[in-house]
MARDO-260851 format. One record per residue: x, y, z of N, C-alpha, C in turn; residue number from 1. Coordinates in pm, 1 decimal. Example, Ala and Ser with C-alpha at 12.3 -4.5 7.8 and 13.67 -1.06 7.14 Angstrom:
REM residues 2
+----------+----------+----------+----------+----------+----------+----------+----------+----------+-------+
|     n.px |     n.py |     n.pz |    ca.px |    ca.py |    ca.pz |     c.px |     c.py |     c.pz | fitor |
+----------+----------+----------+----------+----------+----------+----------+----------+----------+-------+
|   1319.0 |   -569.0 |    780.0 |   1230.0 |   -450.0 |    780.0 |   1320.0 |   -330.0 |    780.0 |     1 |
|   1285.0 |   -225.0 |    708.0 |   1367.0 |   -106.0 |    714.0 |   1290.0 |      3.0 |    787.0 |     2 |
+----------+----------+----------+----------+----------+----------+----------+----------+----------+-------+
REM end
This chain:
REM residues 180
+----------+----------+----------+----------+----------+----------+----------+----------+----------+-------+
|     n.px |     n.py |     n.pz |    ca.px |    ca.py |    ca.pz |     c.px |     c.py |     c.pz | fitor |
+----------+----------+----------+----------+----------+----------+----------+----------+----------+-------+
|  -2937.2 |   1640.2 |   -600.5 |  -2927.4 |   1591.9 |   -463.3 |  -2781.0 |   1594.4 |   -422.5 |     1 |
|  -2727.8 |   1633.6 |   -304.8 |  -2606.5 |   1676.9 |   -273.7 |  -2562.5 |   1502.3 |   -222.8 |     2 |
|  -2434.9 |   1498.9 |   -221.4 |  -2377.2 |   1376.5 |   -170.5 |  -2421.9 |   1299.9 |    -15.1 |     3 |
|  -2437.1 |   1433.3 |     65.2 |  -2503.6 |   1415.9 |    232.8 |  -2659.4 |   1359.1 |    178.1 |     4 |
|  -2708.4 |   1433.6 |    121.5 |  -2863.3 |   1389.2 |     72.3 |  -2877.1 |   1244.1 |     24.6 |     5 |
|  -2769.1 |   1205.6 |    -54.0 |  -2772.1 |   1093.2 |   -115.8 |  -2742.5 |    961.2 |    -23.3 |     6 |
|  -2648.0 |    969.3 |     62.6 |  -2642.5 |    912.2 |    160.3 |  -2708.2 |    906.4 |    263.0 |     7 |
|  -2762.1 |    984.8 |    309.0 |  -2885.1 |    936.7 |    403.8 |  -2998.4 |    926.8 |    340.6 |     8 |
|  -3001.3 |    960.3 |    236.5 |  -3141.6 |    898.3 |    160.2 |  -3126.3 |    694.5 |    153.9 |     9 |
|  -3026.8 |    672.1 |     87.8 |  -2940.2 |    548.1 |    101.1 |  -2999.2 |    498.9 |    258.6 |    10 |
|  -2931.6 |    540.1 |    340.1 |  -2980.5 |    460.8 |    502.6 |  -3096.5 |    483.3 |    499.4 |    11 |
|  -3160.2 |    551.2 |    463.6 |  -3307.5 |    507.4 |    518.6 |  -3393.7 |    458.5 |    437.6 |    12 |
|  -3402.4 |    397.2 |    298.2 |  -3403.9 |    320.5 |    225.1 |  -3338.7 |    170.5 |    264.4 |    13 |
|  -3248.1 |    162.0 |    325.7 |  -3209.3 |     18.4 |    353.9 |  -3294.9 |      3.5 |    517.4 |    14 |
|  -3296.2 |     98.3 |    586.0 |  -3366.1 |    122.3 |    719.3 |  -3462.5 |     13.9 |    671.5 |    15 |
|  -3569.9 |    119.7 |    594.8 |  -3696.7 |     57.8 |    536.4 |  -3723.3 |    -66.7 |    490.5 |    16 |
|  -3609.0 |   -114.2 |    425.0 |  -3607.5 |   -233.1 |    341.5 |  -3635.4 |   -339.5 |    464.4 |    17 |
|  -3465.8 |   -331.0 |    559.7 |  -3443.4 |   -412.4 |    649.4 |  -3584.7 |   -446.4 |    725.0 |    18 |
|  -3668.8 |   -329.3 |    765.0 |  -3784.3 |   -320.9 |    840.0 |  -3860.1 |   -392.9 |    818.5 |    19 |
|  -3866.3 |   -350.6 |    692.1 |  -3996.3 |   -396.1 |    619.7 |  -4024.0 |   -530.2 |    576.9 |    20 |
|  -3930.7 |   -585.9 |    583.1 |  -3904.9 |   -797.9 |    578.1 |  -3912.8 |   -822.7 |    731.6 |    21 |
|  -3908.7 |   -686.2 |    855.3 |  -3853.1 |   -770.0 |    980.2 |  -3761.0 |   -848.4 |   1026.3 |    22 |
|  -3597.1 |   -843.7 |    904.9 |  -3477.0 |   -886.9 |    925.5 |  -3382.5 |   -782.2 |    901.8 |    23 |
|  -3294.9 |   -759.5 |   1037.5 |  -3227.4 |   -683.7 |   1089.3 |  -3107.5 |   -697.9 |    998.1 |    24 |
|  -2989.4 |   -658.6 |    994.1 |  -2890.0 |   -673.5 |    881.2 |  -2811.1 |   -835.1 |   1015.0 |    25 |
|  -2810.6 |   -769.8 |   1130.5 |  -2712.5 |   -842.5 |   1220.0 |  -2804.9 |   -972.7 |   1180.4 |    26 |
|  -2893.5 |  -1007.3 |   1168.7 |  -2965.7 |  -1131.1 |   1149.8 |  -2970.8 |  -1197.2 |   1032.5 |    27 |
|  -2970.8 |  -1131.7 |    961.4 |  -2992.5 |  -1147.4 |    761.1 |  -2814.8 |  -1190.0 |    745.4 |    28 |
|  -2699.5 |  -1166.7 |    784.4 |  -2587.5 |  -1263.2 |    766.2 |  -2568.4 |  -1355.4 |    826.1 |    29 |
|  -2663.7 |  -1425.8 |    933.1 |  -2627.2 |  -1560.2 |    953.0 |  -2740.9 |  -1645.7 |    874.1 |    30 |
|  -2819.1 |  -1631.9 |    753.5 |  -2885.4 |  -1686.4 |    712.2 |  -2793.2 |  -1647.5 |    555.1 |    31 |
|  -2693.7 |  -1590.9 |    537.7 |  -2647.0 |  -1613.6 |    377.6 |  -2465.9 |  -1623.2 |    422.5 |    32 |
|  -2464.5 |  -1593.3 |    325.0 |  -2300.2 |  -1661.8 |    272.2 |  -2225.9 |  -1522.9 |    356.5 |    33 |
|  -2128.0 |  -1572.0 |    424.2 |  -2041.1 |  -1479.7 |    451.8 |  -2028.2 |  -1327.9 |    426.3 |    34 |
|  -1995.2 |  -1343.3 |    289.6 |  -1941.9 |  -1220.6 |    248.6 |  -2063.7 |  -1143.2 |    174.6 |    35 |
|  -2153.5 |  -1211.7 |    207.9 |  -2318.7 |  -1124.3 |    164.9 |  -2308.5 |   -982.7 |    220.7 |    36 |
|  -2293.9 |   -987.3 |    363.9 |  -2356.4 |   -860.5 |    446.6 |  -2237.1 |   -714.4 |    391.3 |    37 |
|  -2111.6 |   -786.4 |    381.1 |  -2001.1 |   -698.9 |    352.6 |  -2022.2 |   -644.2 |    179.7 |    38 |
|  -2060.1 |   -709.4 |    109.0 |  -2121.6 |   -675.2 |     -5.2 |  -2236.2 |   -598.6 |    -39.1 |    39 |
|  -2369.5 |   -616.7 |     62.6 |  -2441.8 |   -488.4 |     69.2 |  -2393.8 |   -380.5 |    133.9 |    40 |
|  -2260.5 |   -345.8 |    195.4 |  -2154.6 |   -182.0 |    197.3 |  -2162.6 |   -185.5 |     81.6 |    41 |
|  -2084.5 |   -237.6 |    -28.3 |  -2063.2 |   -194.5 |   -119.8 |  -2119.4 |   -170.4 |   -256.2 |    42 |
|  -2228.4 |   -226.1 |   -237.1 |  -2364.4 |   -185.9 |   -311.5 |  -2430.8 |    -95.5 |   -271.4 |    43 |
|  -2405.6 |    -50.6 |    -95.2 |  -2472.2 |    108.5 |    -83.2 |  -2342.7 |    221.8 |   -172.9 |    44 |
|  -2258.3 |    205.0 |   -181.2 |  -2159.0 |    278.9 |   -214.7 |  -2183.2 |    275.9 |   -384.7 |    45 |
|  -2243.6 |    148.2 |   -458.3 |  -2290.6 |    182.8 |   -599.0 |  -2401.7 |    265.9 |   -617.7 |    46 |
|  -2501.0 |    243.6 |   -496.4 |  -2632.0 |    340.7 |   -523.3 |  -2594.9 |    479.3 |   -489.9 |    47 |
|  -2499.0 |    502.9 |   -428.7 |  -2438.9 |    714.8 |   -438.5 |  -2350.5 |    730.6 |   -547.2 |    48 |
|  -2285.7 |    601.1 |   -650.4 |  -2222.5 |    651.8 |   -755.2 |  -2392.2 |    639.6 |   -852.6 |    49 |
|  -2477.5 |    601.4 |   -835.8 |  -2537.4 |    594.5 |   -967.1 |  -2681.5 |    717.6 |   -893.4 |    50 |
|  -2645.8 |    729.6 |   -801.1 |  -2766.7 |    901.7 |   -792.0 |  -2643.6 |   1005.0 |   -851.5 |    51 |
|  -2574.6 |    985.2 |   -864.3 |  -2432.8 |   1083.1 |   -875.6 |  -2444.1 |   1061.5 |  -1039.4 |    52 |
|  -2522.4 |   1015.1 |  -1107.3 |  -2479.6 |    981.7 |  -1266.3 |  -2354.6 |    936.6 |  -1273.2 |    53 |
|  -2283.1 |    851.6 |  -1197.8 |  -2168.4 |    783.4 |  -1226.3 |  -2178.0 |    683.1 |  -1294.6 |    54 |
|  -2072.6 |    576.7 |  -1303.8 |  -2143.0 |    405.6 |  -1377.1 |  -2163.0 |    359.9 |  -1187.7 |    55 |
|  -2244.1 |    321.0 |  -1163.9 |  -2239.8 |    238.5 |  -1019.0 |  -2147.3 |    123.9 |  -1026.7 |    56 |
|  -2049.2 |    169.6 |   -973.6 |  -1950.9 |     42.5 |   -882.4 |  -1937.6 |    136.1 |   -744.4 |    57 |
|  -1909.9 |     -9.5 |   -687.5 |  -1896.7 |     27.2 |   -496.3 |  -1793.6 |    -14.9 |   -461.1 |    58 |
|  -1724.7 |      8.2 |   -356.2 |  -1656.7 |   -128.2 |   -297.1 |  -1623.2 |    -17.4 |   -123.0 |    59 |
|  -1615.6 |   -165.1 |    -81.9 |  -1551.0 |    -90.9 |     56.4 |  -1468.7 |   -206.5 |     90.9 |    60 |
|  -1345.1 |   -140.5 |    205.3 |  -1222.2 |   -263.3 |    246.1 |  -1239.4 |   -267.3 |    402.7 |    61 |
|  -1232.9 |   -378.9 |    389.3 |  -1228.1 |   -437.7 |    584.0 |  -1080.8 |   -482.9 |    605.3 |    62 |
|  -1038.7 |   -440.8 |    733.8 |   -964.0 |   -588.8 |    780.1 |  -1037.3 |   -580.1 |    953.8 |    63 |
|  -1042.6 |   -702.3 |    963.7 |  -1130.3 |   -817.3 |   1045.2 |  -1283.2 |   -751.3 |   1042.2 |    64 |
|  -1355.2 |   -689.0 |   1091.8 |  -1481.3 |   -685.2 |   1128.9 |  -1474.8 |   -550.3 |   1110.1 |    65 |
|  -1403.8 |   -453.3 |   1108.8 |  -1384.0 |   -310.6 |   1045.8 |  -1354.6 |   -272.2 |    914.6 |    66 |
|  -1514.9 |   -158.2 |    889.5 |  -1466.6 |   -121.6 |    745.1 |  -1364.8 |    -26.5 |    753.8 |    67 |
|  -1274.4 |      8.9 |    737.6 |  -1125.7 |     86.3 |    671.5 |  -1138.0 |    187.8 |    546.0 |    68 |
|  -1249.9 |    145.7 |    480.4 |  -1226.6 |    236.5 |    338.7 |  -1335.5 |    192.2 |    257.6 |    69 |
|  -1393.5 |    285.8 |    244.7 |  -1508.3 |    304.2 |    109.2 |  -1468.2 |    379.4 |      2.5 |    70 |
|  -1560.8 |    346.8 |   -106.9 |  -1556.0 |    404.9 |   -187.8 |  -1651.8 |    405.6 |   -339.4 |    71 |
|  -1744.7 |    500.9 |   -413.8 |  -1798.5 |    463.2 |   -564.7 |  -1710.4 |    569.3 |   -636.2 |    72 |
|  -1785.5 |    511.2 |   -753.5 |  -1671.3 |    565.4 |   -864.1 |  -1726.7 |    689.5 |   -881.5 |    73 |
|  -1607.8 |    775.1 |   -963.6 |  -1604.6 |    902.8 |   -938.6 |  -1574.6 |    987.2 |  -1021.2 |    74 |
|  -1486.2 |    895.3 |  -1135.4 |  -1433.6 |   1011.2 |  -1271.7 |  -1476.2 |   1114.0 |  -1297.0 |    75 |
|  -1626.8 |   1105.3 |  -1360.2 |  -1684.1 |   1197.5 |  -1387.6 |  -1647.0 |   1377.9 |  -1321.0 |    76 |
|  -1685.2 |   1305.2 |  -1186.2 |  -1752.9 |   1426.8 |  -1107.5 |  -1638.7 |   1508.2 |  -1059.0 |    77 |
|  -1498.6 |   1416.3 |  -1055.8 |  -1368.8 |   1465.4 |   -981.8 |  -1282.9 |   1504.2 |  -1090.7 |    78 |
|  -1294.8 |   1466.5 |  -1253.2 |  -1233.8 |   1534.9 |  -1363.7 |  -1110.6 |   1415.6 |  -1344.0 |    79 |
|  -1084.5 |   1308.2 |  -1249.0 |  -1031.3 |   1173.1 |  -1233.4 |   -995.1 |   1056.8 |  -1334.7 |    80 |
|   -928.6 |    976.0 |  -1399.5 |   -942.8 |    892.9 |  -1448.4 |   -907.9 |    749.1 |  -1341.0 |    81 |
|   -862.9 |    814.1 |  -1268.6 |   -795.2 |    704.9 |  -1145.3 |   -902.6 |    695.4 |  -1067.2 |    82 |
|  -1024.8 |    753.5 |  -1041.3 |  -1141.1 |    748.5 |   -941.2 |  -1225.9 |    687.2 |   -930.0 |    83 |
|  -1184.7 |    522.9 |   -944.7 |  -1275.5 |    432.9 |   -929.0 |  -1311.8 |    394.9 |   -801.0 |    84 |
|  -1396.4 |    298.0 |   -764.5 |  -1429.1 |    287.9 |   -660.8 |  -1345.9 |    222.9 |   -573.2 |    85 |
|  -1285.2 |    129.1 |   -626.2 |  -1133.4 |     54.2 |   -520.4 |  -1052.9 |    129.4 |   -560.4 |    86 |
|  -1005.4 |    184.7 |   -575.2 |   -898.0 |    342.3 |   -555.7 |   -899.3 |    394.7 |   -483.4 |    87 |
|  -1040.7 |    483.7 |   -428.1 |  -1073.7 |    583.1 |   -369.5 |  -1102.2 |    504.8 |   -240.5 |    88 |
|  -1145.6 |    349.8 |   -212.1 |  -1143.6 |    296.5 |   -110.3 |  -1025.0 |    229.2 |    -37.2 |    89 |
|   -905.8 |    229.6 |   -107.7 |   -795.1 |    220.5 |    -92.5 |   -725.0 |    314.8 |    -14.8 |    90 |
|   -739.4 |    449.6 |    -74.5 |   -727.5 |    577.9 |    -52.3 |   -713.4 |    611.0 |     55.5 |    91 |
|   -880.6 |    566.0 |    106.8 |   -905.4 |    604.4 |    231.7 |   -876.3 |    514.5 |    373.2 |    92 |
|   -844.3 |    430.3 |    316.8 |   -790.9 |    230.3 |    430.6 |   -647.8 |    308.7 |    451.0 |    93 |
|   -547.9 |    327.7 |    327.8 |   -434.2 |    364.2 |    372.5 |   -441.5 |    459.4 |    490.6 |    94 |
|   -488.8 |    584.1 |    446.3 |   -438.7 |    716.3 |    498.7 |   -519.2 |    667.4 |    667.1 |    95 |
|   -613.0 |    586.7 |    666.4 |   -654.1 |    563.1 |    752.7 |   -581.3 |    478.9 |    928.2 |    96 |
|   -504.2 |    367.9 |    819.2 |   -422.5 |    290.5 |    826.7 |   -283.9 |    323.2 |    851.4 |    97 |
|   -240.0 |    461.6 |    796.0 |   -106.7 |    501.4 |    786.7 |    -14.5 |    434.2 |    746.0 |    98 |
|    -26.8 |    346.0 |    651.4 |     27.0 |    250.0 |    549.8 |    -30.7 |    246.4 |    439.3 |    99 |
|     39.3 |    217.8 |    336.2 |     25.7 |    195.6 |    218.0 |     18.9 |      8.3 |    198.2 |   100 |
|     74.4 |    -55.8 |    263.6 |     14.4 |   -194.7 |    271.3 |   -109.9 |   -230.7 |    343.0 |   101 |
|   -200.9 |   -291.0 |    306.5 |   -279.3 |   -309.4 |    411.9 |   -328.8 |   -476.7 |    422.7 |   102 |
|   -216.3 |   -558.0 |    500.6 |   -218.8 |   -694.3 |    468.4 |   -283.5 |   -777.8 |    558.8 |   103 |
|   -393.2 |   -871.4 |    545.1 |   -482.7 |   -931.2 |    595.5 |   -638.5 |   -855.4 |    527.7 |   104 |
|   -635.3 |   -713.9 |    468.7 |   -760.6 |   -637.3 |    442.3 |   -842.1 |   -736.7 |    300.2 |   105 |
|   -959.9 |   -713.2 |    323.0 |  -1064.6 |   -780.3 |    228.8 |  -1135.4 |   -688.2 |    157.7 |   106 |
|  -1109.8 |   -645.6 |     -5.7 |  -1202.5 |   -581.5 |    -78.7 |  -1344.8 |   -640.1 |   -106.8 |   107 |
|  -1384.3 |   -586.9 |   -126.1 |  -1539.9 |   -598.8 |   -164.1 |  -1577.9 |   -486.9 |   -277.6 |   108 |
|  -1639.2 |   -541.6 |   -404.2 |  -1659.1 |   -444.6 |   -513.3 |  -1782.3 |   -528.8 |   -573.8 |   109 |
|  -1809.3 |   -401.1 |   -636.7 |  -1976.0 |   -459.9 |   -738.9 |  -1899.2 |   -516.5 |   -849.0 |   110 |
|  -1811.6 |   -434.8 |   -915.1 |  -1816.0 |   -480.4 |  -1018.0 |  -1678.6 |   -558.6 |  -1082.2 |   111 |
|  -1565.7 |   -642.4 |  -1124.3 |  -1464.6 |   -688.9 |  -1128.9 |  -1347.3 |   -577.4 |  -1156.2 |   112 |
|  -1268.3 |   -624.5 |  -1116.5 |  -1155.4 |   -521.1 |  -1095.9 |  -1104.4 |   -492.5 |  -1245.1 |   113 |
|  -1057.8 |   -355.7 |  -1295.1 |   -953.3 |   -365.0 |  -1416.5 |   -856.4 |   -366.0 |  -1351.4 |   114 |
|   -762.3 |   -321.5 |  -1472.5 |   -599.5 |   -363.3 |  -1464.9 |   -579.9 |   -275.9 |  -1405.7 |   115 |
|   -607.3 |   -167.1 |  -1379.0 |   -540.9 |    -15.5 |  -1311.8 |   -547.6 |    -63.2 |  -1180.7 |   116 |
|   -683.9 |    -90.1 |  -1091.7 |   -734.2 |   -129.8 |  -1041.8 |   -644.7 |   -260.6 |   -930.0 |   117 |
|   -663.0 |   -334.0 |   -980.0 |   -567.1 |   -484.3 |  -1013.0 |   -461.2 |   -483.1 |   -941.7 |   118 |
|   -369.3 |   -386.7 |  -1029.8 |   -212.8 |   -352.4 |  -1003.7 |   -191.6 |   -276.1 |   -858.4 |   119 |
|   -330.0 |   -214.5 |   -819.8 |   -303.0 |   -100.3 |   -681.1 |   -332.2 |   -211.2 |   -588.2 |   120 |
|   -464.8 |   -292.7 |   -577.9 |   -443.6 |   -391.2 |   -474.7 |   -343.8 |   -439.1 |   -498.4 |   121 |
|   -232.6 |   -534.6 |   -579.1 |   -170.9 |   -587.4 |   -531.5 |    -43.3 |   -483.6 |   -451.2 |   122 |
|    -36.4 |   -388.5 |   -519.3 |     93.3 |   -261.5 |   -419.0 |     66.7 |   -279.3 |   -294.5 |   123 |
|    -95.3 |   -307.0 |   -266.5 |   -181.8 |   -278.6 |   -118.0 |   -127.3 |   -390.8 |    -42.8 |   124 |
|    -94.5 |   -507.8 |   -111.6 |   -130.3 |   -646.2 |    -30.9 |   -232.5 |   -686.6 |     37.9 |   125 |
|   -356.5 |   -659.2 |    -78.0 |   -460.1 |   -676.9 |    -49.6 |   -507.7 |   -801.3 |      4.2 |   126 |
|   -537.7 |   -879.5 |     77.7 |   -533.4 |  -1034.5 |     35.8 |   -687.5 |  -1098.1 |     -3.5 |   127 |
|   -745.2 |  -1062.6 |    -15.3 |   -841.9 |  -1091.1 |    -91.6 |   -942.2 |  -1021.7 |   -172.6 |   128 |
|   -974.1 |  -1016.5 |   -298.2 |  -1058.4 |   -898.6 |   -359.2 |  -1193.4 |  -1018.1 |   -389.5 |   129 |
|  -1341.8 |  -1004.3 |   -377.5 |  -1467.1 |  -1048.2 |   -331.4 |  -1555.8 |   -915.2 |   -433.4 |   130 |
|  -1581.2 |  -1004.7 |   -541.8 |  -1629.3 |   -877.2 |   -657.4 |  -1812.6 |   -974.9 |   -700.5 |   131 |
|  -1912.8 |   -904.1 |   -711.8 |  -1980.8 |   -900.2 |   -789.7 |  -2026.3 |   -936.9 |   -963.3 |   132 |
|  -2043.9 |   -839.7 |  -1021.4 |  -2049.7 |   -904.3 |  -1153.0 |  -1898.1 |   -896.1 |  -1232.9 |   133 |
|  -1918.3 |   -991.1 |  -1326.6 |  -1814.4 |   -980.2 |  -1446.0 |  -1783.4 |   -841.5 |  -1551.4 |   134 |
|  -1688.4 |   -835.9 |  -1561.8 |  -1658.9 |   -738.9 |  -1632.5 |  -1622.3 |   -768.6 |  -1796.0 |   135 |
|  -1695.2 |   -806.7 |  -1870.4 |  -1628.4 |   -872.4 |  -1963.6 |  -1571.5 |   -812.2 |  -2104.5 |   136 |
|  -1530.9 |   -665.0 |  -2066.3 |  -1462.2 |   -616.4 |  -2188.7 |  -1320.0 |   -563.1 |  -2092.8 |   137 |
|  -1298.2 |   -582.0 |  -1977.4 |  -1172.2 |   -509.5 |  -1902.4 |  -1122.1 |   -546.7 |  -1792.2 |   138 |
|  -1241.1 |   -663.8 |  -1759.7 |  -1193.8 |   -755.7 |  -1622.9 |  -1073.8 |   -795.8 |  -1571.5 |   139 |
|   -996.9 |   -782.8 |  -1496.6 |   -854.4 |   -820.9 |  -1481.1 |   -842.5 |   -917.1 |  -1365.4 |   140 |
|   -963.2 |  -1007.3 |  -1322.8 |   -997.6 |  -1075.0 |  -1198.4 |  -1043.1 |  -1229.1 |  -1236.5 |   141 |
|  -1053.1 |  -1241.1 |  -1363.5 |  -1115.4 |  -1378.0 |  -1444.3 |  -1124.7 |  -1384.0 |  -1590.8 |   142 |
|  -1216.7 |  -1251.9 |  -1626.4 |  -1296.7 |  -1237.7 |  -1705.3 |  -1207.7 |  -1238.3 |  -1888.0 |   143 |
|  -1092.5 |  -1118.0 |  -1864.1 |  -1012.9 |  -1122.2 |  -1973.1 |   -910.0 |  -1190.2 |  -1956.2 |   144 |
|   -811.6 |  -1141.7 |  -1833.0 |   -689.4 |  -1200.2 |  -1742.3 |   -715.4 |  -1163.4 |  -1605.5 |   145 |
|   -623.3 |  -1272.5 |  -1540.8 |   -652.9 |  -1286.5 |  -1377.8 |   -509.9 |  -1228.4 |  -1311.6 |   146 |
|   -500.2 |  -1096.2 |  -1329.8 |   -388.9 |  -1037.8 |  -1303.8 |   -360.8 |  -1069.7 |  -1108.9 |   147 |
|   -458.3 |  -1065.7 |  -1045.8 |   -454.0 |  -1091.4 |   -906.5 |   -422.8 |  -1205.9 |   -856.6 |   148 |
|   -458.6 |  -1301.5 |   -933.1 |   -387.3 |  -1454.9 |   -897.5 |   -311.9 |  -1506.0 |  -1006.7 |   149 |
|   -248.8 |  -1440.1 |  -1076.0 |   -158.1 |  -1511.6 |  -1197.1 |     23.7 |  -1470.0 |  -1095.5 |   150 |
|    108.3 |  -1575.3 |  -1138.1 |    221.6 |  -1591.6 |  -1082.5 |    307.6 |  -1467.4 |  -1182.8 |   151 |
|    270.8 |  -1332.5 |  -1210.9 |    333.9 |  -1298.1 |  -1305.8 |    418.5 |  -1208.9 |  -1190.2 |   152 |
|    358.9 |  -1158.9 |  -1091.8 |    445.4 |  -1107.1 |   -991.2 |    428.8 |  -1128.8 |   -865.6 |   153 |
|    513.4 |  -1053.9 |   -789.5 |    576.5 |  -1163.1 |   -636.2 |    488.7 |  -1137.0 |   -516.7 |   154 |
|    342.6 |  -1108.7 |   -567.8 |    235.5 |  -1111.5 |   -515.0 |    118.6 |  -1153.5 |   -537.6 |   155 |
|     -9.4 |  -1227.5 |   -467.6 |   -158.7 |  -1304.0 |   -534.2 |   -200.8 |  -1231.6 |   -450.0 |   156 |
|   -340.8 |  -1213.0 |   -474.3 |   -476.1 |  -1150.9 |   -418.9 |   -577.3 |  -1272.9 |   -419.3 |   157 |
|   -578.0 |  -1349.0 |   -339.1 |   -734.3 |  -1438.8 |   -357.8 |   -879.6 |  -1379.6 |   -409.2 |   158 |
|   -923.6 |  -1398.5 |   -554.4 |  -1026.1 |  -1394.5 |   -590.0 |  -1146.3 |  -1494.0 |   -544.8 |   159 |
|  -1287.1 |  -1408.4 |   -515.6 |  -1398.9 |  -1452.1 |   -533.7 |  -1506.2 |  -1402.0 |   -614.8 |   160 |
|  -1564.6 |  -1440.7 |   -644.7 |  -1620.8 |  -1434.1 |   -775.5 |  -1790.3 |  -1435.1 |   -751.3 |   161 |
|  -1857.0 |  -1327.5 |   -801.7 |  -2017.1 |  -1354.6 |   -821.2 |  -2114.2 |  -1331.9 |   -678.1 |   162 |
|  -2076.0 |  -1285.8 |   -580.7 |  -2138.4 |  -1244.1 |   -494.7 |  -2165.2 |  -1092.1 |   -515.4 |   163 |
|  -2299.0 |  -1113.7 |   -482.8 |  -2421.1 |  -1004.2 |   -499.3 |  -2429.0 |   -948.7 |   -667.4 |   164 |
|  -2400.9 |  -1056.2 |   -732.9 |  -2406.2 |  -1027.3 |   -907.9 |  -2492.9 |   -975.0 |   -995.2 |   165 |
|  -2618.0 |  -1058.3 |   -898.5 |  -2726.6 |  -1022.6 |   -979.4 |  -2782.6 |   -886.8 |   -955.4 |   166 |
|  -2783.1 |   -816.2 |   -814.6 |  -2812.9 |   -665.1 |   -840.8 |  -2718.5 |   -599.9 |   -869.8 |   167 |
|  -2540.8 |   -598.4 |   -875.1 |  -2474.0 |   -568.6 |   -920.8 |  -2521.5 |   -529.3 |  -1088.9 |   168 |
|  -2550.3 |   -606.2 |  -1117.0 |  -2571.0 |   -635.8 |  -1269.2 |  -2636.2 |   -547.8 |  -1299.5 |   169 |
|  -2789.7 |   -562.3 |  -1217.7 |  -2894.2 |   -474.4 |  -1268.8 |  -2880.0 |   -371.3 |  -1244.8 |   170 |
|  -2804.5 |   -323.5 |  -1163.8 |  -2798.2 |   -151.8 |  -1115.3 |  -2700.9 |   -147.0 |  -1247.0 |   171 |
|  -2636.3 |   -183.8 |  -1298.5 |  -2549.9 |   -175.5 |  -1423.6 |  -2595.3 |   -134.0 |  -1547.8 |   172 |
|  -2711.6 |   -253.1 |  -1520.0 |  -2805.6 |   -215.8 |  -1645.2 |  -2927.4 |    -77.8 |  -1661.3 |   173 |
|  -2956.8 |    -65.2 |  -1526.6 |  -3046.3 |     48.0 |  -1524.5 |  -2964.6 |    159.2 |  -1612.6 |   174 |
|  -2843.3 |    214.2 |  -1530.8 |  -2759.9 |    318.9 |  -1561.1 |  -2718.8 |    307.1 |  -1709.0 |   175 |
|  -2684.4 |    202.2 |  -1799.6 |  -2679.3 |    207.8 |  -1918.6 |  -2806.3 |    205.4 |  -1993.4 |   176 |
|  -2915.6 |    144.8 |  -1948.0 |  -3026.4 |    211.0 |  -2046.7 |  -3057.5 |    362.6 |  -2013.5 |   177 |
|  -3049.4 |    362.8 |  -1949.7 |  -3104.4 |    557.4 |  -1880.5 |  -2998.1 |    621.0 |  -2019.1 |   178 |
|  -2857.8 |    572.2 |  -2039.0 |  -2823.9 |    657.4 |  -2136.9 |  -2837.8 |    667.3 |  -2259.3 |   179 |
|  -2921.0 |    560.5 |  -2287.1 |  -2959.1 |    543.6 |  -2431.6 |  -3074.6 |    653.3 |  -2437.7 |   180 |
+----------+----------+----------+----------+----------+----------+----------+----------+----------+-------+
REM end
């Protein structure tokens, strides 16, 4: 399935979903937590890394009510080691942005940030990174070290923690049993 395929396969699968409960997305965030609705972007952005045989992580960056930058992960497919999903959504906020800072912007990711990861929001002046599940062999957001809010340099990123975890998780888990 080509990347265009995968993505509108994606919208109309959430089309359906949304339909099919009879709650609109604009309606379904004033009945959950804030940063719910901005978190299913970035869980559509894990379901085109994991039709892609990627590991599914998502993330996309806002600042105020505009998304700025998407992105899933990508190594694989781009021959990348840098092509994670907040990289490549970074990527695209800057060039978008025409800055390399992008201060007041809000990440959103499935899965917790590493250190590679970590170190580029803070270059970004990201001010807040809003992650999904734990990462618990490389996490750099809680899990091992909290490189984004530790005083080690002359910048913090406000962490949040555990929104949209649980399908985070499981789309995690699908993709690692499929490789067994």
């Amino acid at each position: 399935m080509s990347g265009d395929s995968v993505i509108n396969s994606i919208g109309a699968q959430k089309a359906t979903r949304n339909h099919s409960v009879g709650v609109s997305r604009t309606s379904k965030i004033l009945s959950q937590h804030p940063h719910d609705w901005w978190m299913d972007e970035a869980l559509d952005q894990a379901r085109i890394a994991l039709a892609k045989n990627e590991v599914p992580v998502g993330a996309i960056l806002r600042i105020g009510n505009e998304v700025v930058g998407r992105g899933h992960n990508g190594p694989i497919e781009s021959c990348d080691p840098t092509a994670h999903a907040e990289i490549r959504a970074l990527r695209e906020a800057c060039q978008k942005q025409q800055n390399y800072r992008l201060p007041g912007s809000i990440l959103y990711v499935t899965l917790e940030p590493c250190v590679m990861c970590a170190g580029a929001l803070l270059n970004a002046r990201v001010a807040e990174v809003v992650f999904g599940a734990r990462e618990p062999v490389g996490g750099a957001a809680g899990s091992i070290m909290n490189v984004l809010e530790s005083g080690w340099l002359n910048y913090r990123t406000k962490v949040t923690a555990g929104i949209g975890a649980e399908e985070s998780s499981e789309m995690l888990q699908e993709f690692f049993e499929r490789l067994r």
